[in-house]
Backbone as CSV, one residue per row, in Angstrom:
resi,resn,N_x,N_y,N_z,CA_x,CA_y,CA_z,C_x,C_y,C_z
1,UNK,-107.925,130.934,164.481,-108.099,130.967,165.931,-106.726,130.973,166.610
2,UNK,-106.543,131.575,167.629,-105.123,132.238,168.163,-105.325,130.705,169.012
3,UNK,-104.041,130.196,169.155,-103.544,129.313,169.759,-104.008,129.646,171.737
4,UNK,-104.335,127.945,172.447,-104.882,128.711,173.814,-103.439,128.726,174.335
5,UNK,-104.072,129.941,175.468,-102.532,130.603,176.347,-102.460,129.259,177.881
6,UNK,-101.084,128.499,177.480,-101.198,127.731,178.847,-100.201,128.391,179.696
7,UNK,-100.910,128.753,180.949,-99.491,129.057,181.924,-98.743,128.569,182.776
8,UNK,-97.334,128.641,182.168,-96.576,127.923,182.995,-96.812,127.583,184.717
9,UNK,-96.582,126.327,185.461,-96.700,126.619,186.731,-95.561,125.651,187.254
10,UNK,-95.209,126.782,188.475,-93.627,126.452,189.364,-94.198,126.499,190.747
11,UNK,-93.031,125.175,190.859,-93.545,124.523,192.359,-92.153,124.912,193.267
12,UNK,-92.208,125.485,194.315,-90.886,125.761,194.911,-90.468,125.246,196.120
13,UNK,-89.923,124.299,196.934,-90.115,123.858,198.132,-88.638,124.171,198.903
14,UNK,-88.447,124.895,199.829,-87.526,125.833,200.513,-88.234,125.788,202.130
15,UNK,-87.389,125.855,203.117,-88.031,125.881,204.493,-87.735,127.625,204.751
16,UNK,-87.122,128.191,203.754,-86.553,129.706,203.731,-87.719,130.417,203.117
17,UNK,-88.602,131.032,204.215,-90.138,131.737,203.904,-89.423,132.768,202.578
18,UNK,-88.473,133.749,203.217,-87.747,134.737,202.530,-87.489,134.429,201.255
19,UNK,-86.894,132.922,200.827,-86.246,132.789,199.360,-87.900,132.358,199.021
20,UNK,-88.686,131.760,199.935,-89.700,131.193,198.692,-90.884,132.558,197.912
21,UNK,-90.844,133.618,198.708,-91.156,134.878,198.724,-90.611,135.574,197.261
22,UNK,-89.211,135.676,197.584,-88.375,136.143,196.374,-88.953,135.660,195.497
23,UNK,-88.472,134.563,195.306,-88.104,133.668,193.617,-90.015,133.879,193.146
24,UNK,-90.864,133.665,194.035,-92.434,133.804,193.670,-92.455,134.762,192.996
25,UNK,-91.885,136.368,193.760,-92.117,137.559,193.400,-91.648,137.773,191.516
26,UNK,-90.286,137.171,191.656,-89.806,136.912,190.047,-90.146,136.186,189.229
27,UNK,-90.411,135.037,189.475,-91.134,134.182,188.301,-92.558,134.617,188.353
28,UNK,-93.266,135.411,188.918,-94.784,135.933,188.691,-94.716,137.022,187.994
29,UNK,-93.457,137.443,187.340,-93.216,138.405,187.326,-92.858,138.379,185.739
30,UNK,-92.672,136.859,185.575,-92.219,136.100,184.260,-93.557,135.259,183.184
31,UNK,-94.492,135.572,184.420,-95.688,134.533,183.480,-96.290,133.877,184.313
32,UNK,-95.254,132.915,185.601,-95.113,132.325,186.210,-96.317,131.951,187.001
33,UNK,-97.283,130.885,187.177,-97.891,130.697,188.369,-97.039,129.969,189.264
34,UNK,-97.491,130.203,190.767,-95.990,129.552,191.572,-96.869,129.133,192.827
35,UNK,-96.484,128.393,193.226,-96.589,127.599,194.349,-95.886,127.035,195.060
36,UNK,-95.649,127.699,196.721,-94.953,127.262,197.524,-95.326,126.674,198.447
37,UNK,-94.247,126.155,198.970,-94.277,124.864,199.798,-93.255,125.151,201.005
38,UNK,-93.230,124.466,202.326,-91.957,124.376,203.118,-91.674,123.478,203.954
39,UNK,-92.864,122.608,203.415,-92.308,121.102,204.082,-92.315,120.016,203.005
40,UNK,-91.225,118.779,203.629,-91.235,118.105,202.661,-92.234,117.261,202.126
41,UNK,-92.725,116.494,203.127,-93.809,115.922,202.812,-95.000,116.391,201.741
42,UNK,-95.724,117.394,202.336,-96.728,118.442,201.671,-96.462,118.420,200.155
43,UNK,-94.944,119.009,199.988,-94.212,118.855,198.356,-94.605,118.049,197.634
44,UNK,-94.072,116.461,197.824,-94.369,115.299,197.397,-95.707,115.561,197.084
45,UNK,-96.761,115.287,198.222,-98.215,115.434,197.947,-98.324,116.137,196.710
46,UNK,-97.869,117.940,197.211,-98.196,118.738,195.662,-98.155,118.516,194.717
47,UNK,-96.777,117.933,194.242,-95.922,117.638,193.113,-96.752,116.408,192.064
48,UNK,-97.482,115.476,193.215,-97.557,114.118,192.297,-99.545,114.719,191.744
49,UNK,-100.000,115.754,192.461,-101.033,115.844,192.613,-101.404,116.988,191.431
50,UNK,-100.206,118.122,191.197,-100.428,118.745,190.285,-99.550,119.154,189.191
51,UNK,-99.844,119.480,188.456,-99.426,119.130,186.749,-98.322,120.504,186.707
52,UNK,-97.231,120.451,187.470,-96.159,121.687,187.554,-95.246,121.723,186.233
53,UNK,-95.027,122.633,186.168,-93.733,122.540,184.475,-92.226,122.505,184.911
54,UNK,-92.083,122.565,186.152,-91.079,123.021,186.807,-90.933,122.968,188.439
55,UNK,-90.123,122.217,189.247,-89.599,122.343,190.448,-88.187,122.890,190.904
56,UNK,-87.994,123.462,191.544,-87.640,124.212,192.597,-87.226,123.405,194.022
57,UNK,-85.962,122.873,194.086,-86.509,122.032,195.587,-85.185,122.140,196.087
58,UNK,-85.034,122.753,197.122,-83.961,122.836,198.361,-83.504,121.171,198.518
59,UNK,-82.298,121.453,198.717,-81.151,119.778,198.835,-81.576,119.927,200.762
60,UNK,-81.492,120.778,201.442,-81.220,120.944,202.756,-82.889,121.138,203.485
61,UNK,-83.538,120.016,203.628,-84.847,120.755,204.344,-84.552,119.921,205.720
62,UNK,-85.442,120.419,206.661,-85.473,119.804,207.768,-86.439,118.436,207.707
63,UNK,-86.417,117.386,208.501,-87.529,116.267,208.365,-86.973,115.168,207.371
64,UNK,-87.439,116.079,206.218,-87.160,114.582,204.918,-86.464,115.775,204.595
65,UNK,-84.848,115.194,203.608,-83.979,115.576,202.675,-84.905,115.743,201.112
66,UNK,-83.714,116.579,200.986,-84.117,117.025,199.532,-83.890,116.059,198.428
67,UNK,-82.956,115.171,199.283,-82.320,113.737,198.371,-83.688,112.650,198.018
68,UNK,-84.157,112.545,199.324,-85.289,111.539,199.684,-86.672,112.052,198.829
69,UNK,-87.330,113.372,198.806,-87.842,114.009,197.800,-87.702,113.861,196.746
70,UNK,-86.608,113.697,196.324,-86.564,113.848,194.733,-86.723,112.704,194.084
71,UNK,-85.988,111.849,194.851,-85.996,110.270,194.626,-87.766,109.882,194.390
72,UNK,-88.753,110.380,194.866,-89.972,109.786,195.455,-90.574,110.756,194.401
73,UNK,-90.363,111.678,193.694,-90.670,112.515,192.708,-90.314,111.702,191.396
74,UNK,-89.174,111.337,191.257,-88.748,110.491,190.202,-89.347,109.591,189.806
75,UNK,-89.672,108.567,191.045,-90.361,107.339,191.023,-91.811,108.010,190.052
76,UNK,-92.335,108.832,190.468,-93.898,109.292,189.244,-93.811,109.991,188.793
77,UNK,-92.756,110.810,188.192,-92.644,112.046,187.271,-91.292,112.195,186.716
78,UNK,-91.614,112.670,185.412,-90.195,113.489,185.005,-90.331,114.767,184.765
79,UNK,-90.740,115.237,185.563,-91.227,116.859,185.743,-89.701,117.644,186.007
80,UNK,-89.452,118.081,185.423,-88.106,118.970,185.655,-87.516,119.486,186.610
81,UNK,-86.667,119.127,187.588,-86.460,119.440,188.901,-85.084,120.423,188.777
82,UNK,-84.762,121.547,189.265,-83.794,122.499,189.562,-83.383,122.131,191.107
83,UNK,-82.151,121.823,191.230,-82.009,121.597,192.879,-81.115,122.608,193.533
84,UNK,-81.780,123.580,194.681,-80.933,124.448,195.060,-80.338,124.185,196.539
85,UNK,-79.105,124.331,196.845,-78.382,123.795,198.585,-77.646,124.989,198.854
86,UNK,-77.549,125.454,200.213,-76.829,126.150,200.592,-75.689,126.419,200.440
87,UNK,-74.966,124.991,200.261,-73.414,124.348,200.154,-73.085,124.746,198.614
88,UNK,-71.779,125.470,198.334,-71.192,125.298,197.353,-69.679,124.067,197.139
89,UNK,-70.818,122.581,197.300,-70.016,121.553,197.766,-70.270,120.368,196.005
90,UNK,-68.783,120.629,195.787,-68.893,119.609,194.240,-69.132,118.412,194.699
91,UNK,-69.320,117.471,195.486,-69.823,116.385,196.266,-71.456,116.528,195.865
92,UNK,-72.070,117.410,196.418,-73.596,118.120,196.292,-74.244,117.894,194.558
93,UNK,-73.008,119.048,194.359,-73.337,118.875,192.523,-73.804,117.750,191.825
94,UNK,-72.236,116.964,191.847,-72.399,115.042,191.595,-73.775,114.538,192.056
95,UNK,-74.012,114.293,193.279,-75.026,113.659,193.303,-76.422,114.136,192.982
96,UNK,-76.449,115.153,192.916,-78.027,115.917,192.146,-77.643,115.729,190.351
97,UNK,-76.449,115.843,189.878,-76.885,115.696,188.782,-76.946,114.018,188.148
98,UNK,-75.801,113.533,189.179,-76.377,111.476,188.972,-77.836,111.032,189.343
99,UNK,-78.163,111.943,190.470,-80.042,111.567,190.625,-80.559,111.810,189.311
100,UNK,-80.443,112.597,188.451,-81.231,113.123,187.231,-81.550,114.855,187.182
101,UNK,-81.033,115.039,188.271,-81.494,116.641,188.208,-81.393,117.264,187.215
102,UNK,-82.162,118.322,186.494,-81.866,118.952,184.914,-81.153,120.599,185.411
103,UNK,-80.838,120.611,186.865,-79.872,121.864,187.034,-79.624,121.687,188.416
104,UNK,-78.570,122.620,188.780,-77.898,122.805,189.896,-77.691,124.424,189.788
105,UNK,-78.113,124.915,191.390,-77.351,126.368,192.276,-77.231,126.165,193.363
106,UNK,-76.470,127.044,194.073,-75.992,126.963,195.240,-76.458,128.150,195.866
107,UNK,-76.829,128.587,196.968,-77.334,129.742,197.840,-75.917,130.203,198.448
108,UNK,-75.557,131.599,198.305,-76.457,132.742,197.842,-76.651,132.610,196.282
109,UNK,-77.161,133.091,195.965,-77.832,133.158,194.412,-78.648,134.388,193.652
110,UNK,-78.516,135.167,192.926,-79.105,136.079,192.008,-80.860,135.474,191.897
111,UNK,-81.777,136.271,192.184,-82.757,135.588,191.997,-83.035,135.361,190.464
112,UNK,-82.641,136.508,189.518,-82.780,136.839,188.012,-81.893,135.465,187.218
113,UNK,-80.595,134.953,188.198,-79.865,134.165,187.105,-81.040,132.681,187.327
114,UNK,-81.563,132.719,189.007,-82.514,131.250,188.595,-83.452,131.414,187.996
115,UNK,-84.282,132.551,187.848,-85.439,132.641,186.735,-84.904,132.606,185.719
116,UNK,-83.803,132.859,185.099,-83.230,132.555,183.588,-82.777,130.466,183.521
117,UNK,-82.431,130.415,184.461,-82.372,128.894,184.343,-83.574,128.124,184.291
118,UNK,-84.341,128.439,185.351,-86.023,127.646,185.263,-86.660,128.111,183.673
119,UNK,-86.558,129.243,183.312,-86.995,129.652,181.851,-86.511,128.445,180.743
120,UNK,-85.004,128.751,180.859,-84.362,127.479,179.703,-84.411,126.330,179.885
121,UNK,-84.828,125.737,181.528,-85.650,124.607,181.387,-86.984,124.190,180.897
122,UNK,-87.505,125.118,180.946,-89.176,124.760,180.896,-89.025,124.749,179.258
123,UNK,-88.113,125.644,178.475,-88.366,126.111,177.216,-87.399,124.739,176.503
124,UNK,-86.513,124.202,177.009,-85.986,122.740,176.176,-87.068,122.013,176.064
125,UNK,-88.079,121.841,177.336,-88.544,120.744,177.636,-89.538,120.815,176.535
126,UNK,-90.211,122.157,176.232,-91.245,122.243,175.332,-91.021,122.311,174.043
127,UNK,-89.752,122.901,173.779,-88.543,122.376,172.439,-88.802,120.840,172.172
128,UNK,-88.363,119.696,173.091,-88.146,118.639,172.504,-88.982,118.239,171.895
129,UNK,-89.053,117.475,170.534,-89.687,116.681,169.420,-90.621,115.686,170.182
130,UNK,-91.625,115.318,169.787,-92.343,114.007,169.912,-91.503,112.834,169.378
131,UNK,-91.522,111.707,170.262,-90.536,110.909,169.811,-91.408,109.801,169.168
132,UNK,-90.796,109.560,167.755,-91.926,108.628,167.034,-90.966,107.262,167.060
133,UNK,-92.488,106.919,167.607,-91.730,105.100,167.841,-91.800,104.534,166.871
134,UNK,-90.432,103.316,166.980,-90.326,102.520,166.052,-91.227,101.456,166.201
135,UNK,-90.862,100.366,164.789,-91.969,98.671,165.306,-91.345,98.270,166.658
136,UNK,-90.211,98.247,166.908,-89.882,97.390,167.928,-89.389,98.602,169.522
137,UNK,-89.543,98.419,170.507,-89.388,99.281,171.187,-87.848,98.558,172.159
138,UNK,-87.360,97.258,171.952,-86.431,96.833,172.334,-85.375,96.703,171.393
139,UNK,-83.853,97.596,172.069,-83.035,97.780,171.305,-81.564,96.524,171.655
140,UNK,-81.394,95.757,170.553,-80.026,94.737,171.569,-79.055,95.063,170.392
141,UNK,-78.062,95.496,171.768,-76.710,95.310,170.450,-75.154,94.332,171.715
142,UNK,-75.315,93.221,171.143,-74.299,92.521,171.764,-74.830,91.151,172.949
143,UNK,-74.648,91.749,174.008,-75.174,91.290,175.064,-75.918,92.180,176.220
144,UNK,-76.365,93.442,175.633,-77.061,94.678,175.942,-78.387,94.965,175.325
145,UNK,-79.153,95.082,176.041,-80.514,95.714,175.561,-80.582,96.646,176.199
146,UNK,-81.902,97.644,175.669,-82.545,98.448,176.166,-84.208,98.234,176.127
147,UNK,-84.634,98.379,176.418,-86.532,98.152,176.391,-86.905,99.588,176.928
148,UNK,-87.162,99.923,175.510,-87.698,101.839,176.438,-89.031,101.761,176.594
149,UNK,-90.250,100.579,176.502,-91.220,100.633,176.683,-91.337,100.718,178.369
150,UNK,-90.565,99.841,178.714,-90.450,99.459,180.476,-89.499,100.084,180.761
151,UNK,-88.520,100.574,180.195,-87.473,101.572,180.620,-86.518,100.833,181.432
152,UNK,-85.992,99.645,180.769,-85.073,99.122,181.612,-83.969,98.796,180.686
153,UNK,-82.720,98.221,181.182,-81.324,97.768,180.776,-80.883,96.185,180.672
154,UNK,-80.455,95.828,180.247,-80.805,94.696,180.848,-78.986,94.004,180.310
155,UNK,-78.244,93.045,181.035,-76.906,92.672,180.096,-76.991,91.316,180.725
156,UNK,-77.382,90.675,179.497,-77.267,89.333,179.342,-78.542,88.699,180.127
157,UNK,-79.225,89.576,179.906,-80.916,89.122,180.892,-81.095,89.845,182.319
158,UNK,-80.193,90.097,182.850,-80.039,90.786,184.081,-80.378,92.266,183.694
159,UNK,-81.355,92.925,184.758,-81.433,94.070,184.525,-80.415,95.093,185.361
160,UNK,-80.021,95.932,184.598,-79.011,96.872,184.911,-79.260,98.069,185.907
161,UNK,-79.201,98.262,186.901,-79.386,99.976,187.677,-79.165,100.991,187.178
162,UNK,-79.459,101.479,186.213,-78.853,103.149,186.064,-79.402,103.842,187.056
163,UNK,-78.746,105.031,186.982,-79.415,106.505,187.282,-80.214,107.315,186.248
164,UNK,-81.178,107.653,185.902,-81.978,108.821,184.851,-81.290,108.978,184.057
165,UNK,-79.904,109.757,184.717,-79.053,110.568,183.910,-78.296,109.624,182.866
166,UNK,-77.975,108.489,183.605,-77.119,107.153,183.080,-77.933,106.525,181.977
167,UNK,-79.395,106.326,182.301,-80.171,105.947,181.454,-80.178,106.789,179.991
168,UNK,-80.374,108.033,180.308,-80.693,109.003,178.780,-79.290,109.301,178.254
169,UNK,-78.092,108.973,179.045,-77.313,109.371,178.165,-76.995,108.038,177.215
170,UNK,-77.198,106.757,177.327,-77.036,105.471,177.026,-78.460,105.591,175.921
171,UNK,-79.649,105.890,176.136,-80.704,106.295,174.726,-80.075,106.768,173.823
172,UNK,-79.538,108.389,174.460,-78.977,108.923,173.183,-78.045,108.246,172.330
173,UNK,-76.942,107.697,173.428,-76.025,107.192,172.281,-76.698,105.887,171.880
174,UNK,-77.042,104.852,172.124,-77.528,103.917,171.091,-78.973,104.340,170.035
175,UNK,-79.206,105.405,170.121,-80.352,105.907,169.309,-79.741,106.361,167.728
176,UNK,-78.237,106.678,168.296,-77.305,107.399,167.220,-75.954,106.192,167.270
177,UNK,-76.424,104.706,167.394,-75.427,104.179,167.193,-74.295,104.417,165.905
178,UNK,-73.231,104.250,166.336,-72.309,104.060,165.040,-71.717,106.193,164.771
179,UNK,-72.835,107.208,165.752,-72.615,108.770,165.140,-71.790,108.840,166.342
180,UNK,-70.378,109.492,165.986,-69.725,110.463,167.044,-70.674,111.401,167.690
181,UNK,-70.465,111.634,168.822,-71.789,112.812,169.631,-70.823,113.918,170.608
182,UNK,-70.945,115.061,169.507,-70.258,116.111,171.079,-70.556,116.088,172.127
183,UNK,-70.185,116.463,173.011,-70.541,116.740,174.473,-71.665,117.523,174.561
184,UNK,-71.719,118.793,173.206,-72.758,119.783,173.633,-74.371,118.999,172.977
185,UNK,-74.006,118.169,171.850,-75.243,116.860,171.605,-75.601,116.161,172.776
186,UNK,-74.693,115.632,173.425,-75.069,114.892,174.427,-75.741,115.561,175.073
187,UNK,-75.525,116.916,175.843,-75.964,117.616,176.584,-77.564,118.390,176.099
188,UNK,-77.315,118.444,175.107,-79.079,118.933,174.697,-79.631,117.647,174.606
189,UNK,-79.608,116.956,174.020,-80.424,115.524,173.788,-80.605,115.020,174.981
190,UNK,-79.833,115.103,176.297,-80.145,114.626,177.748,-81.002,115.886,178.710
191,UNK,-81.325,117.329,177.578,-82.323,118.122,178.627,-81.431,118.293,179.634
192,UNK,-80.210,118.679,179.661,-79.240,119.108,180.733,-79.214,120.723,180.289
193,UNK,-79.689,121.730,181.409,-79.423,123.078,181.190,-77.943,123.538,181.759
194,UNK,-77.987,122.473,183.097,-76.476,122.483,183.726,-75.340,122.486,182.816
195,UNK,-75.093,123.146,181.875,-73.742,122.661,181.323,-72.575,122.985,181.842
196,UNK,-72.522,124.263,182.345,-71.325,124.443,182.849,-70.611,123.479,184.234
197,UNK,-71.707,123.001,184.942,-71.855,121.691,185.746,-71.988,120.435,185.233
198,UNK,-72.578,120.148,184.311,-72.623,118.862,184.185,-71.876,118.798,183.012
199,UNK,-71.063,119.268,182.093,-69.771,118.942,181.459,-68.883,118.399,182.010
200,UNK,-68.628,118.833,183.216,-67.264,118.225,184.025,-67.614,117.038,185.005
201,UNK,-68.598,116.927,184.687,-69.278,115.239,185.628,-69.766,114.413,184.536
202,UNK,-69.652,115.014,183.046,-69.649,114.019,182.053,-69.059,112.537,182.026
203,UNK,-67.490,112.891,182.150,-66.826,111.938,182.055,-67.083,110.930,183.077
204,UNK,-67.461,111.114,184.475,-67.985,110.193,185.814,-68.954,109.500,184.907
205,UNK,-70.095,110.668,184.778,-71.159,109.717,183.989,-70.952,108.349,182.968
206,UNK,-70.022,108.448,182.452,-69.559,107.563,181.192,-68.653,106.517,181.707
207,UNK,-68.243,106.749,182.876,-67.288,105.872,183.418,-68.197,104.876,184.157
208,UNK,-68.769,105.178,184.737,-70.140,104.620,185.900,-71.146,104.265,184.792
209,UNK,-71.448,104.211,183.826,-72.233,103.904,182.872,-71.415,102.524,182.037
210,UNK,-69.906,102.610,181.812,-69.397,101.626,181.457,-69.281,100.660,182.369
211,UNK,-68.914,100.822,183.814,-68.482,100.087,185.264,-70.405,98.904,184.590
212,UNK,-71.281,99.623,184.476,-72.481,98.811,184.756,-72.674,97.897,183.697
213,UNK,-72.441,98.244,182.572,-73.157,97.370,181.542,-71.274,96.528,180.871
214,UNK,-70.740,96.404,181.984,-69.699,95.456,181.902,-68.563,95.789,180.730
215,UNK,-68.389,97.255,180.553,-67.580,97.591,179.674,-66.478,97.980,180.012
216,UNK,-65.060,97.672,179.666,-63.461,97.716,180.087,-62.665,99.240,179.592
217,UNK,-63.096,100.082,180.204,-62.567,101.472,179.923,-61.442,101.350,179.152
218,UNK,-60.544,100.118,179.084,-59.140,100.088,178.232,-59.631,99.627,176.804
219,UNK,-60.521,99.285,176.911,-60.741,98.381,175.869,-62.237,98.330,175.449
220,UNK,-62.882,99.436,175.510,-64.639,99.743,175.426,-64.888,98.568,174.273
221,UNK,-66.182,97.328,174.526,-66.978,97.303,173.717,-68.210,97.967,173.260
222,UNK,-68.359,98.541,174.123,-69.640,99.563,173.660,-69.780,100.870,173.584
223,UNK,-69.636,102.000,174.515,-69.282,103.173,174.655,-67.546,103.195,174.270
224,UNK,-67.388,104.608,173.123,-65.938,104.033,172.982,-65.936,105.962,172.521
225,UNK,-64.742,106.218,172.804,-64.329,107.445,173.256,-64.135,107.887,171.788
226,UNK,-64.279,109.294,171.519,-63.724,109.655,170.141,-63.108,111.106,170.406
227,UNK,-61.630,111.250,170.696,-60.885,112.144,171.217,-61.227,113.272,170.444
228,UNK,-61.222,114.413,171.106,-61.562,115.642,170.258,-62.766,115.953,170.003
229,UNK,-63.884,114.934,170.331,-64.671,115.275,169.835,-65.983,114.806,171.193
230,UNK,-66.148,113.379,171.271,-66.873,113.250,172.624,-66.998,111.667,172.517
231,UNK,-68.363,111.268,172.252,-68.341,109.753,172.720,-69.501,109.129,171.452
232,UNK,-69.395,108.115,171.324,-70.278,107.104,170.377,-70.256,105.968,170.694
233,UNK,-71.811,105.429,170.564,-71.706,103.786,170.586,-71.549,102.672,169.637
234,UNK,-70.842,101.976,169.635,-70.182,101.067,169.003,-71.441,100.317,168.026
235,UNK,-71.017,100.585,166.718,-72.097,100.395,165.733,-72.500,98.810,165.417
């Protein structure tokens, strides 16, 4: 029996009738079921209400921000968000990819290069492995835990703030305690399609990830640098 056909579906939220028009016309064009949106509110509604493989969401809407959206998306989903802004502002970048965003563009834009990005998102996401749990779902090394059942941090009992991004890159490396991890490991294992963007906000990430869980950049006890190559956690 032939395997059933599921089709992808993309949610796009833009106050730009014109771009939400486009990008429809191309990703329908890809497989794509698509659904647009142009207010913020409505989005949210959509988003938490239906089972999308993929978002699409303008940084710049009128009413509610694209910031405030995503945040409120996060809170009930890890549905894959692409964030597109008018601004070609590295300020912009940073903070969509510290929210967790799994890509960044800037308008004007090729409609063909974002259907190739939403593609290699949807297609990691369905790449990644089932993750088989261990007996214990709480990980401590030092005066650091992790609890990925509740998804929290915790140093010395206190729970820690990450960001998404801060969070999965801190899984990966204590998942592979004690393994050196390239940048381009890090970067697939965190579902980052952004690489050419989020390589160079790596190092922020790791710095702001040490600032939290009380680690001395001169002197790492936990995250500890391995020149030439990328980063590992202290075995």
């Amino acid at each position: 029996m032939e395997p059933e056909f599921k089709q992808r579906r993309a949610l796009i939220v833009d106050d730009e009738r014109a771009i939400v028009e486009v990008l429809s016309r191309y990703l329908e064009d890809e497989g794509f079921a698509v659904t647009g949106m142009f207010d913020g509110a409505d989005a949210v509604r959509a988003a938490l209400a239906g089972a999308f493989d993929v978002i699409l969401l303008d940084l710049n809407l009128p009413n509610v921000s694209g910031i405030e959206i995503f945040k409120a998306l996060r809170k009930a989903s890890d549905v894959p968000i692409l964030m597109v802004t008018a601004r070609d502002d590295a300020i912009d970048r940073v903070v969509g990819l510290e929210l967790g965003a799994d890509d960044y563009i800037s308008k004007p834009f090729n409609p063909r290069e974002v259907v190739a990005r939403v593609k290699n998102i949807v297609n990691r996401v369905e790449r990644r492995p089932a993750v088989t749990r261990v007996a214990h779902d709480v990980q401590r090394v030092g005066d650091l835990e992790i609890d990925r059942t509740g998804h929290e941090v915790r140093l010395r009992g206190e729970i820690v703030k990450l960001t998404p991004m801060e969070y999965r890159i801190l899984d990966v490396l204590l998942r592979n305690a004690g393994a050196a991890l390239t940048r381009a490991q890090l970067l697939d294992s965190v579902n980052s399609d952004a690489t050419d963007v989020f390589d160079r906000t790596l190092d922020k990430h790791i710095a702001n990830l040490r600032h939290k869980i009380g680690d001395d950049p001169n002197r790492p006890r936990y995250i500890l640098t391995v020149h030439g190559v990328g980063y590992k956690f202290a075995a």
